[in-house]
N, C-alpha and C positions, 0 to 999 in steps of 0.2 A: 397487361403484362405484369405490372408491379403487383399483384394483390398473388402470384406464385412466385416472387421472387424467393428464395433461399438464404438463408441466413449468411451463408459465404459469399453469394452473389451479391447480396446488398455489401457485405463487406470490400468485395471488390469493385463493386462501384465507388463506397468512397476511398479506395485507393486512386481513384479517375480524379476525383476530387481536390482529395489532398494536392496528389503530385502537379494540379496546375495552378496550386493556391500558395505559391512560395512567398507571397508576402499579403499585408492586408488589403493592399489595393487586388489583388488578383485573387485573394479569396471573394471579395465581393463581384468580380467580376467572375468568376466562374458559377457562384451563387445566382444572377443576373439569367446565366445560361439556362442555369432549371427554369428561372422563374418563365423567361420566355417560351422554353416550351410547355409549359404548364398551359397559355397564354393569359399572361399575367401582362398589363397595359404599363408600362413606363411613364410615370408623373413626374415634376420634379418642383422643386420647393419654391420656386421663382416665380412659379404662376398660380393664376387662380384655379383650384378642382373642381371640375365636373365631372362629381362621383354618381355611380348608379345604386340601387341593391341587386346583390348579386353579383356587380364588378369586382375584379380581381385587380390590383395595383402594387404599384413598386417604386422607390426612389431609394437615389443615394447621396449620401454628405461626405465631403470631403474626397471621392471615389473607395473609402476607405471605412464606410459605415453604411449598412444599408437598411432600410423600412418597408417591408411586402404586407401588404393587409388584402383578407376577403370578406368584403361585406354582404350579411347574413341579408337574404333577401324579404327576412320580415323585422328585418334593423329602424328601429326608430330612435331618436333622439331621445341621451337619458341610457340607453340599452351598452351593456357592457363591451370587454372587448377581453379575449380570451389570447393571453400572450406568451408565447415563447421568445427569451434572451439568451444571447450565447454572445461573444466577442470573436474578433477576427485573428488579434493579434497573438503572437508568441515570444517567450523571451529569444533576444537573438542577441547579434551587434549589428548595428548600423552605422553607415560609413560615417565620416566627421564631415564637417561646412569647410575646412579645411584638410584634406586627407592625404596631401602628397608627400609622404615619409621615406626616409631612404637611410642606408646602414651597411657598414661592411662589404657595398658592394651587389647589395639587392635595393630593391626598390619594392615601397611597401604600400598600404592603403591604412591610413588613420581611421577606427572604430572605438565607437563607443558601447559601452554596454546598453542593454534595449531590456527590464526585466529583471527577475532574478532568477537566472539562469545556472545550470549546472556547468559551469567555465571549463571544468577541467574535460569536459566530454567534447570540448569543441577542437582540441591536440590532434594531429595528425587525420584531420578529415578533407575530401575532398570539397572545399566549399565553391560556391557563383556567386551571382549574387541577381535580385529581381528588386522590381521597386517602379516609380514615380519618375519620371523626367516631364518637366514643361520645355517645351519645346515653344520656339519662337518663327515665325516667315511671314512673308508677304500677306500673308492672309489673314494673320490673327496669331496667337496663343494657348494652347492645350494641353492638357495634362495628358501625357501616355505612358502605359505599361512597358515598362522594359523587363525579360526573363533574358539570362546568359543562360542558354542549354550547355554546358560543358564545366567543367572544374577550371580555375582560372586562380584559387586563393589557396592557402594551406599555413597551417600556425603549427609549427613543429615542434614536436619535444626536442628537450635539448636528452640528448644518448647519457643511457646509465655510466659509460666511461667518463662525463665529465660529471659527475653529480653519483655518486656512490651513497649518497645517502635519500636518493628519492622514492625509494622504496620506504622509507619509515614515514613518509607522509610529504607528499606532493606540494609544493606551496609555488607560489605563482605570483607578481606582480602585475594587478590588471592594466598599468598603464603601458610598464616597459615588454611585457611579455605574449602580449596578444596581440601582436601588427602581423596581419595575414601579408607574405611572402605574395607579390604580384610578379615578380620578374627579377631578374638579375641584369645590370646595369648594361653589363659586356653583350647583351644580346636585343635590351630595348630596340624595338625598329622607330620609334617616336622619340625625341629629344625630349627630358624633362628638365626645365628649369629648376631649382630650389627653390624660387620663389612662383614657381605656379601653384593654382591653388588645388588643382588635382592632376595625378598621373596624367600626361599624352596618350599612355597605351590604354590605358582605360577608357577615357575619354571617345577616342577612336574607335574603340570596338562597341560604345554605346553607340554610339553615332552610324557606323556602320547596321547594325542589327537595330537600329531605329527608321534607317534608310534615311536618314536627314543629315546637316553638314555639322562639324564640330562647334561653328560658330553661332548655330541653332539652340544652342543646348544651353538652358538659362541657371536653374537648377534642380534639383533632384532629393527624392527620398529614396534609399536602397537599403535593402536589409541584406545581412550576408545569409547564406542558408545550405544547408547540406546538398551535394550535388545526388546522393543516390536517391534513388525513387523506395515510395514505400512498397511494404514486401508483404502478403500471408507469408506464417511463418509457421515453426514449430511441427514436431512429427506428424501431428494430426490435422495439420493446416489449423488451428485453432486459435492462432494468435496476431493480431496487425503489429509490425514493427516498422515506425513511420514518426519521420518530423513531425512538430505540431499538431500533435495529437488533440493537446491541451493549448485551446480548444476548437478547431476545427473539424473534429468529429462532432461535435454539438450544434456547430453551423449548419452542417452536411444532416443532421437527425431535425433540424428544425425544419430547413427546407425540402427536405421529403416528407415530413409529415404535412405540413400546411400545403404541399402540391397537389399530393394524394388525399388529404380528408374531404369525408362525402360531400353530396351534394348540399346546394346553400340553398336550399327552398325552403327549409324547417326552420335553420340558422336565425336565430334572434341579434346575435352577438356579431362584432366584429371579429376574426379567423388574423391572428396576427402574430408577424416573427420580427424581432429587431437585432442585429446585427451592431456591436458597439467596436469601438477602439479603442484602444488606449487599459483596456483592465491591467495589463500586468505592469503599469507604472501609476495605477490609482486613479483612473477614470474620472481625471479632473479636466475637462476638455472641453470645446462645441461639439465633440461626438463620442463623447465616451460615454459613459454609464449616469455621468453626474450632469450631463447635457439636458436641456431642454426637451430633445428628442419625442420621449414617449408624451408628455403633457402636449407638446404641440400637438401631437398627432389626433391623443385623441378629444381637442377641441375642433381641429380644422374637421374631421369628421362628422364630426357633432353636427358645426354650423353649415358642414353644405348639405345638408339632411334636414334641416332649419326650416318649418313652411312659410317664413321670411329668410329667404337665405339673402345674404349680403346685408341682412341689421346686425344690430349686436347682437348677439348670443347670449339669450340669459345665464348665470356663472353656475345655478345650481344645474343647467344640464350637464354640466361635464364636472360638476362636482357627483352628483347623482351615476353618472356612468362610472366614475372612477371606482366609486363603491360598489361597482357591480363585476366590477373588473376583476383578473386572476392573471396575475404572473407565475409562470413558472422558467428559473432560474436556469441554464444546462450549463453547468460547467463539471470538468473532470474532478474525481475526487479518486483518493486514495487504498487502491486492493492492498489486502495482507502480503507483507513480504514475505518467501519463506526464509530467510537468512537473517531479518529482521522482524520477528515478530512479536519483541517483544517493543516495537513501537507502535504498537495498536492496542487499545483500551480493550480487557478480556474478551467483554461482550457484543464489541461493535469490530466485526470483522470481515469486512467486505472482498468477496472473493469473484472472480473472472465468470462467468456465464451464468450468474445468479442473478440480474438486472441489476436495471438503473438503481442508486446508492440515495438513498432521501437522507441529506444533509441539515444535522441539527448540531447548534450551539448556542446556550443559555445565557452567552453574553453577547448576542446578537452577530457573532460574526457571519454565522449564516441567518438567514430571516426567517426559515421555518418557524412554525407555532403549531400547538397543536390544532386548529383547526385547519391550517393548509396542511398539515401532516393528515389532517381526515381523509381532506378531497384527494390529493393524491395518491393513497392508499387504499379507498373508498372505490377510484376508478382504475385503478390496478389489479381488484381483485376481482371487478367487474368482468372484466376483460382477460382474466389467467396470464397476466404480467407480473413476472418476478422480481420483484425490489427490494431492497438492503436499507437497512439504517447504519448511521457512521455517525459518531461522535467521538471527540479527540483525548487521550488523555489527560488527565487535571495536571500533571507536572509536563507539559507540553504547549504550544501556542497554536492558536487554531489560525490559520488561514483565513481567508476570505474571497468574495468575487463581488459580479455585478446585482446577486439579490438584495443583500442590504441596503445599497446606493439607492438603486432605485425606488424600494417600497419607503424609505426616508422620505426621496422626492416629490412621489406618489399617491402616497398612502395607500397603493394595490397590493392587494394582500397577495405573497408571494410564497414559493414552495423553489429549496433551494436542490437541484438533486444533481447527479452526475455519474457518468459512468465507470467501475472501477480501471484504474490504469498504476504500471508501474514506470517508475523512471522519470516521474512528473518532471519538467523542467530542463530536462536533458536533451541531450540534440539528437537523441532517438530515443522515444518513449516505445511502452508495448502496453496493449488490449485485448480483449476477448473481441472475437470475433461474432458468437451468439447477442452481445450484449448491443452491437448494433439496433440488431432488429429489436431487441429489446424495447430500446427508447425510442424508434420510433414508431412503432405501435403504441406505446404511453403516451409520447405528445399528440400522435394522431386522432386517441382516444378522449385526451381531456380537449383539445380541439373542439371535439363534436358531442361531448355530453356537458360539460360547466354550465352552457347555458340553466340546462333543464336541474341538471343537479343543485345550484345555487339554490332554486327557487323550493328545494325544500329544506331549507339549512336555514335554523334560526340560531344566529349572534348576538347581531343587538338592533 
């Protein structure tokens, strides 16, 4: 069925995506849902692997970072591993360790900022909130997803009649002026102390849509997040306009491509997608980009592949694999505004339905080089995929994501690219709809050629 999907179909597919991925735990777990029907085998890092070739596998760290690999059924130790990275999270705010605020007569929720986020876009929206509760009972302790289906928060502007001059430029204190409005006091049905350490109504209604008791509830991670669902947009239907675009389209383009690329009978390499958290605060984590993550991986592959498995693993196989290996980076990058165009370098102007954006900066902010700029344009052109170069203006600061972290870590030579999008960082981005299929046809493609193409590529 997937090999006539439609560029809009796929695009409406990941609207299915997005909208049940309102935080990173639940982008990974809706990610989990491909993998399974893929039938992708669930491992997890606690035990010992008994991998096959040709097995397909999956784990996750923290509920909130995931690892999907498919091992290439003529994979031998030493043999690369061919990877797409993309991150879960998004800028947002997240509620505080203490969040039970109260004021004039409402009663509030304490947030923190999550990111660098576009603040001012977050005024008068309907927001919920999803996230993380460990739950406690008779039984044990767990981590589980909680999503509020309904609008429950809202961060008000304050009306042009008291503030006559916010039209000349909008200005905001993030501590005092972004307490999402939960309830008004006169109408609470839950008594809240001052010295509780969060809202009763809250509390409550987690508990209730948990189906467990308040006194269950240990603590929690919750992102706050837009209540309306993403839309196609624009007269031509040509446009996604959707929370967390950046970067959960690259999540969604990764695990299509790795679900859907061909068969593993030829497959030398290992078929691999990593899922990280934590990027838009610097991927300094156990599962962000600066993690262990990809190195463990691909050692513990190595040695269960080992024709002494369970000795030591000698250090040049997965020194040897690593160099044979190929990152490629997805994270969103930035289309031509038209209201702003003159903040894009003449030449590099990345525009909506012309493909994924190969991401270069000569001070390493992105890791491209020209030889990963070969491979990836090398099998772009193979395959009739249209792709962009972007590079940032010299009086401007370039951005960054998870490809430099990594090939640091690593030393896998990486290729940094991403889809164009407007509104980066805003609490509703917008995209091309073509551009989906785009990328994932390009990841699906470098997926299944690297192996073969590595091996006529002389470096060093």
């Amino acid at each position: 069925i997937h090999l006539t999907m439609t560029a809009l179909q796929r695009a409406e597919d990941f609207l299915n995506y997005v909208n049940n991925s309102r935080s990173p735990f639940h982008a990974v777990a809706t990610t989990k849902g491909y993998l399974n029907k893929a039938g992708f085998k669930e491992i997890h890092e606690k035990e010992r692997w008994n991998l096959s070739v040709g097995g397909r596998y999956y784990y996750t760290r923290n509920q909130s970072s995931l690892v999907a690999f498919a091992v290439g059924a003529k994979f031998t130790p030493g043999n690369g591993f061919n990877v797409l990275g993309s991150h879960t999270d998004s800028p947002c705010f997240k509620v505080k360790p203490v969040s039970n605020q109260s004021g004039s007569g409402y009663l509030q929720v304490g947030v923190s900022k999550y990111g660098g986020g576009l603040w001012h876009t977050w005024f008068d929206r309907d927001l919920t909130l999803a996230g993380r509760v460990v739950v406690s009972n008779s039984s044990g302790s767990k981590g589980v997803l909680v999503s509020i289906d309904r609008p429950i928060l809202r961060i008000p502007n304050l009306a042009i009649h008291l503030d006559r001059t916010v039209n000349d430029g909008f200005k905001f204190n993030a501590e005092s002026h972004l307490k999402p409005i939960l309830e008004t006091a006169i109408k609470a049905q839950f008594e809240t102390k001052p010295d509780c350490t969060h809202n009763s109504s809250l509390l409550n209604l987690l508990a209730t849509t948990l189906g467990v008791k308040v006194d269950e509830i240990n603590t929690f991670e919750l992102s706050v997040c837009d209540h309306q669902p993403a839309a196609i947009g624009g007269i031509n239907n040509e446009f996604i306009f959707s929370a967390r675009l950046d970067n959960l389209l690259h999540a969604y383009t990764g695990v299509i491509a790795l679900t859907e690329s061909s068969s593993l009978d030829n497959e030398e390499n290992v078929r691999t997608l990593v899922l990280y958290d934590h990027e838009e605060v610097g991927s300094c984590s156990g599962y962000g980009a600066m993690s262990p993550m990809l190195n463990e991986l691909i050692e513990r592959v190595n040695a269960a592949f080992s024709p002494q498995a369970g000795a030591n693993l000698s250090p040049d196989v997965v020194l040897i694999s690593k160099r044979k290996s190929f990152l490629i980076s997805a994270d969103m990058a930035h289309a031509i505004h038209p209201n702003y165009p003159e903040k894009h370098e003449s030449n590099h102007k990345p525009m909506m339905h012309r493909g994924p954006v190969v991401k270069i900066n000569l001070e390493t902010r992105y890791a491209t080089n020209s030889e990963t700029q070969f491979v990836i344009e090398h099998i772009a052109k193979k395959h009739n995929i249209p792709i962009q170069k972007f590079s940032v203006r010299n009086d401007m600061a370039c951005g960054s994501t998870i490809g430099p972290l990594i090939s640091c870590n690593t030393g896998i030579r990486t290729v940094d690219i991403g889809n164009p999008q407007l509104s980066m960082h805003s609490i509703r981005e917008m995209c091309g709809v073509d551009d989906v299929a785009h990328c994932i046809n390009l990841c699906k493609a470098f997926l299944e050629d690297f192996a073969q193409l590595d091996k006529t590529l002389q470096i060093d």
